[in-house]
N, C-alpha and C positions, 0 to 999 in steps of 0.2 A: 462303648460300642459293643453289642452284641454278633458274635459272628455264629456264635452256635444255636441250631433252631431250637425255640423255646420247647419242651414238653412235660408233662408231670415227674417223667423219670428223672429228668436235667435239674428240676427244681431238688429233688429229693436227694439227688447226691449233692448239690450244690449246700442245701441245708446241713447236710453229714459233714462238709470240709469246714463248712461253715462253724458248725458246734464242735466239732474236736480243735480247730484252729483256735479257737476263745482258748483252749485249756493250754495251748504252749506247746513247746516239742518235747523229745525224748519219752512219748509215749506206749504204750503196748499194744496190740491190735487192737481192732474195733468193730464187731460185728452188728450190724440191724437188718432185723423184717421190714421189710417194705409191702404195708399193708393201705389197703385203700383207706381212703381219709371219710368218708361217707360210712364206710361201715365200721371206722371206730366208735365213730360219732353215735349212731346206732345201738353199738352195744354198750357206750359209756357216755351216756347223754353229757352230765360233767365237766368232760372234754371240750364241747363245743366251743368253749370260750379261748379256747388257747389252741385251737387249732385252725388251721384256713379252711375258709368256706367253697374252697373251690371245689366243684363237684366231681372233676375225674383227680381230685387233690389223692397225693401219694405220702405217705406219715411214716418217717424211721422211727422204730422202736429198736432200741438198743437192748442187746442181748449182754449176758453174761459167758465170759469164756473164764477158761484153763488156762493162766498166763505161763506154765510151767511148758508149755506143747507148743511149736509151731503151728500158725495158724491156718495155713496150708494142709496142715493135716490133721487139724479140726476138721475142717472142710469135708473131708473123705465119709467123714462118720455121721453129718448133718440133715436131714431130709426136715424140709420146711412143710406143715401142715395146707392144706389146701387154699384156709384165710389167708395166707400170706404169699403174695402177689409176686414177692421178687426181694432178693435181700442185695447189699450193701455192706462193703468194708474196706478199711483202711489199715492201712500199714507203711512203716516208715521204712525205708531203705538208703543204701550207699548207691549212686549210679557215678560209673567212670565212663571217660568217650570211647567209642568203641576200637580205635586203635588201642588202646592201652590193655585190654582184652589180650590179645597175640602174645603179651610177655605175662601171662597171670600163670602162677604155678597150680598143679593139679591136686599138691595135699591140701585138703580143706584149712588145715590150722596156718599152713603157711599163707595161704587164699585170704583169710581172714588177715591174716598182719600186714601184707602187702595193699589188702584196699583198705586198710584204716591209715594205712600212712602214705597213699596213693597223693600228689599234688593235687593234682584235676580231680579229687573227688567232691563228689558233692552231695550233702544230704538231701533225700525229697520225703514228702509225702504222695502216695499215693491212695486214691478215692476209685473205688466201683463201682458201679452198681447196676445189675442186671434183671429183666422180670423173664416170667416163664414163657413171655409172645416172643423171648431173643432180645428185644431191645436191649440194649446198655450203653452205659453212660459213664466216662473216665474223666478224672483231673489230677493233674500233678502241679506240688507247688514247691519251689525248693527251700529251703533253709535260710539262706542268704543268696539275695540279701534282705532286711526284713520285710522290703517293700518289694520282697518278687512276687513277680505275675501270677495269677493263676490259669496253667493251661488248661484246654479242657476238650475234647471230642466223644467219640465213641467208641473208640479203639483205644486210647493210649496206653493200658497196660492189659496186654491180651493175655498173658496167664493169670492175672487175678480174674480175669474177666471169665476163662473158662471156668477157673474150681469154682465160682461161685455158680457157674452155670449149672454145674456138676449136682451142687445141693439140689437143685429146682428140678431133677427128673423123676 
């Protein structure tokens, strides 16, 4: 049952969770252009075979990063060229319940030890993907168990959702 309204952007991060999901967890970020699918097709005839024919169709091209950098601050440095509509990315995090928050210590390295041996933690991935009209589109799926859900709105992780906004000015 579909509860979220169908649109090219929904399809195009749904494809991004979609193809890093095949490859497994314990992955590195994941950056993609999201470029219209009509004007791939155009500049790489080629293509046509392997791409959807939908006409306001949205196409992740997967980028190359820095895996040495957080990807957060990739982001600061990144300005997408005009062809490119709107990007998309992933990254995998720890979320704790938000009670658990009040007793987290403030030195980063102790931060770090504390939520790796947090009970209620639990790993996710997280999907963004935003174009330059504002529209965006989020899903998170957690780790376990292997048949969890995948949520999915338009909001669910609103600071990837701005720095990616951020490349697109």
């Amino acid at each position: 049952m579909q509860l979220m309204p169908d649109s090219p952007l929904r399809r195009a991060a749904l494809e991004v969770e979609s193809h890093v999901r095949g490859e497994g967890w314990d992955q590195l970020p994941r950056l993609f252009a999201l470029v219209p699918t009509a004007d791939l097709i155009a500049r790489e005839p080629g293509l046509a075979g392997q791409l959807s024919t939908d006409a306001d169709g949205i196409t992740p091209v997967e980028q190359e990063l820095d895996g040495s950098r957080p990807l957060e601050d990739l982001l600061t440095e990144i300005e997408w060229p005009a062809s490119v509509i709107g990007c998309a990315a992933v990254i995998e995090r720890i979320m704790l319940p938000p009670d658990a928050e009040e007793s987290l210590p403030d030195d980063p390295e102790a931060l770090l030890a504390v939520v790796a041996e947090h009970p209620d933690r639990r790993e996710v991935r997280l999907v963004a993907a935003v174009t330059r009209d504002g529209n965006a589109h989020s899903a998170v799926r957690a780790r376990q168990p292997d048949d969890a859900e995948l949520l999915e709105g338009p909001d669910l992780v609103p600071g990837l959702i701005e720095h990616l906004r951020s490349t697109l000015t």
